[in-house]
C-alpha angles and dihedrals in degrees: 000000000000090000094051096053096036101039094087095055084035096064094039090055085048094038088052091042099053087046099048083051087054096050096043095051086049100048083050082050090060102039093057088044090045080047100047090048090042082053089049103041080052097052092042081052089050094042091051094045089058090043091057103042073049094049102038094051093049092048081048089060101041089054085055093057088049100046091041106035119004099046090047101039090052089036083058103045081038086062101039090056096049094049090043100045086031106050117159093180103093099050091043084053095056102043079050088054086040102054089041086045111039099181094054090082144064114219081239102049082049086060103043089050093046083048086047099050094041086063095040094047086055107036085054091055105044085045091052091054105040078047095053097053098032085063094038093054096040091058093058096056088050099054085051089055107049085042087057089052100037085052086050094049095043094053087043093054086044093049087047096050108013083227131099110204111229099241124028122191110242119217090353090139119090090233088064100051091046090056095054090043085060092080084078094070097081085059101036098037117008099058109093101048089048087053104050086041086045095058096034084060082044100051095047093056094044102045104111083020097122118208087233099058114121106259135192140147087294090053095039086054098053098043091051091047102049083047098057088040090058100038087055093045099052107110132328121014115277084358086153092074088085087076096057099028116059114226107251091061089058100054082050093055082045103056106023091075085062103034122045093185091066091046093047086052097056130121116234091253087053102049084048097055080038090065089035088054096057093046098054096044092050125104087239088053090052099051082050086057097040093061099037093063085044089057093042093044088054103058093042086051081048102052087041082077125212102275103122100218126167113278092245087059100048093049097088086046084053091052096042084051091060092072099053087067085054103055122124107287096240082060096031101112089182090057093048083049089056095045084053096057114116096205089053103048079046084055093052099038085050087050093047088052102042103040120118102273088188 
């Protein structure tokens, strides 16, 4: 009798009971999986935290070795070659004769050294200045380069051992040394061809210009910058990049999209130049350079000064300017210009983040 009027409420306590213990035991089960992930999530913070003191303090090096060796150390042999490969002092030297010794030279010969110098004296300029930025800008894409695989390699040795050892050699491979050796084949290599491509663009801007035409920081301003326009816009697009980039890095930008075996066969230099190849050569990269030379062109126009003088007259002011972009990169106000350029810390800051992480 007691279980037939009682079963009902019976099977709904029970019923209330089982599923209060269900949902008990499920809500401990979550807590301990919202736990565990809460634990995880913990220790991935912890692990990233280290990656990155890790990380900043080794980009910090390697932009060290840039700004205090590799820079200087381009920017100087830089400097050496073009005064080398550029001298004006031999056709300084013999207008000098000729104006002491006026019997020693023809009218013409006069005129063909003035016309000589007038090209030297620019080429020279605009080179040192495409040149200048063109350093100052590659080692920092060097130095962005190395800093995204070193912070590969650095998560990858963390999620391989779980441990971080206190103190990593920088740049220690080979590879890496070569890479930012790199930087020297504009000045060891490239040269010649930037020179020849460089006066064709000068002599181009300069042909009707007479060395007698009144000439001041306007002038100087326009002539520099249609040089360097015409000098970038000669042939392919970004076909200056043979004079930073040696060639077999760029058959092999040119065949590893397509073949994974090549890429996969690559040494770690190669694959390096590989990545600097492809920046360089890139449209963001352009406009970098664009208004790098801008910024660069302005203050030389600047410290030119306003006095018009015959052209004759400005060209050893031109020459004494050249060395000024080739001063030793701690005194270099035109490479700290560069460095202070907005467009060109975004650029950086886009490579670093959109550069291949496998």
């Amino acid at each position: 009798d007691f279980w037939r009027r009682h079963r009902r409420k019976i099977f709904l306590s029970a019923g209330v009971l089982g599923g209060g213990y269900c949902l008990y035991k499920l809500y401990g089960a979550h807590r301990q999986r919202l736990g565990a992930l809460e634990r995880e999530l913990q220790i991935q913070r912890e692990t990233e935290d280290i990656i990155k003191f890790q990380m900043q303090a080794h980009f910090e090096n390697i932009q060290r070795i840039s700004d205090t060796t590799t820079l200087p150390h381009s920017i100087h042999n830089l400097s050496c070659r073009i005064s080398e490969d550029l001298d004006l002092s031999h056709l300084l030297g013999r207008l000098i004769q000729g104006k002491g010794q006026p019997n020693t030279l023809t009218q013409s010969e006069k005129l063909e050294l003035w016309g000589r110098l007038k090209i030297l004296s620019f080429t020279r300029m605009a080179l040192s200045v495409w040149a200048t930025v063109m350093l100052s800008l590659y080692t920092k894409v060097q130095v962005n380069i190395l800093g995204r695989h070193l912070y590969i390699d650095t998560a990858r040795r963390f999620e391989s051992s779980n441990l971080l050892t206190e103190s990593v050699d920088v740049v220690d491979g080979e590879d890496q040394q070569k890479f930012l050796g790199s930087v020297d084949f504009l000045s060891q290599h490239g040269m010649p061809a930037l020179i020849s491509d460089m006066e064709a663009a000068t002599k181009e801007v300069l042909k009707g210009k007479q060395l007698t035409s009144l000439f001041n920081n306007t002038t100087f301003h326009e002539i520099i910058t249609q040089i360097l326009n015409t000098f970038m816009s000669r042939g392919s697009p970004h076909f200056w990049v043979k004079y930073m980039i040696p060639e077999n890095a760029k058959l092999h930008s040119t065949t590893s999209g397509s073949n994974d075996t090549v890429q996969s066969n690559m040494t770690e230099f190669e694959q390096l130049m590989m990545e600097a190849q492809a920046v360089i050569s890139s449209a963001e990269f352009g406009s970098v350079v664009e208004i790098s030379l801008k910024a660069v062109v302005d203050t030389l126009a600047e410290l030119m000064g306003t006095t018009s003088l015959p052209l004759a007259r400005a060209l050893p002011q031109v020459a004494q300017m050249c060395p000024l972009l080739l001063e030793e990169p701690s005194k270099n106000q035109f490479i700290q210009i560069i460095k202070n350029i907005p467009d060109v810390e975004l650029f950086l800051t886009f490579l670093y983040a959109n550069m291949p992480t496998a």
